[in-house]
N, C-alpha and C positions, 0 to 999 in steps of 0.2 A: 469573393471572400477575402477580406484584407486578414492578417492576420502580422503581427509582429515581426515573426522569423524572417517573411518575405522579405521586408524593407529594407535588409541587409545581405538580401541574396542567398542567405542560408539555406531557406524552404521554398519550393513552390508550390503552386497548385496545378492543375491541370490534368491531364491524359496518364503522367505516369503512373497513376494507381487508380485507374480505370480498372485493372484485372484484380482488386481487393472488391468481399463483397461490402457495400457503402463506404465506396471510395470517396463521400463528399466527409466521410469521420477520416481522415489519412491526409498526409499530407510527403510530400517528396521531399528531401534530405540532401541536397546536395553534395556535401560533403562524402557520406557515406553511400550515394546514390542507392538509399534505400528508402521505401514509403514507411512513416509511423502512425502508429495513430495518434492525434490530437488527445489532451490531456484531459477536457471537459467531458471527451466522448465514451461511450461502453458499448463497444461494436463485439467486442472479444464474447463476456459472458451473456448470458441471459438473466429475465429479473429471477425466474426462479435459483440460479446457478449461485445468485449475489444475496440473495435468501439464505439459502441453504448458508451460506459462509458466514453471514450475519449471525445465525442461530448457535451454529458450531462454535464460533469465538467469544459470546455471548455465555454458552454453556460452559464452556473452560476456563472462561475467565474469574465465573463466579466460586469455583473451588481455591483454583491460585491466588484471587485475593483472601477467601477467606483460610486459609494454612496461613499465608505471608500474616496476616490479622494477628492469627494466633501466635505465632512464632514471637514476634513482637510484645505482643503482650507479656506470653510469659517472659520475656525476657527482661521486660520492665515491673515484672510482680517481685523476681527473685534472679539478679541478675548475678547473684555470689554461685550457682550452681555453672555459670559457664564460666570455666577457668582459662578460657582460650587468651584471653584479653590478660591475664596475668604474665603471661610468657616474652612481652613485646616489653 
C-alpha cells in the first residue's frame, strides 16, 4: 500500500495495527507511535450509525435555517424596530 505519509517516514504500514479490528483502514504514526485510521476509511461507525447522524443533522438543520430565514427577513421588512444598531 503506497501512501504519502510513508515517503517521508512519517507513517508506516505493516504489523503495528495488526491488533485494530481492519487494521488494513490504519496506519502507524511514527511520531506519536500511534496507529490512525486513514482519512478515506469508516472503520469507527456503521452504515446504520452514519444514517442515523445524516437524518438527525438533516432534521435540525431545517428549523435553524428556517428561524435564521425569518430573523432576517424581518429584519429587512422593518429594520427601525431593532434599535441595537443605533447605539454603535
Amino acid at each position: 500500500m503506497d501512501h504519502p505519509l510513508g515517503r517521508f517516514g512519517v507513517a508506516t504500514f505493516g504489523s503495528q495495527c495488526s491488533h485494530m479490528s481492519k487494521s488494513q483502514s490504519y496506519v502507524y504514526i511514527n511520531r506519536t507511535q500511534r496507529c490512525s485510521l486513514l482519512c478515506h476509511e469508516s472503520a469507527v461507525f456503521t452504515a446504520s450509525e452514519r444514517r442515523l447522524a445524516e437524518v438527525w443533522m438533516t432534521t435540525w438543520s431545517v428549523p435553524c435555517f428556517l428561524s435564521t430565514l425569518f430573523t432576517i427577513v424581518s429584519f429587512l421588512i422593518d429594520s427601525s424596530r431593532y434599535n441595537a444598531f443605533n447605539y454603535f
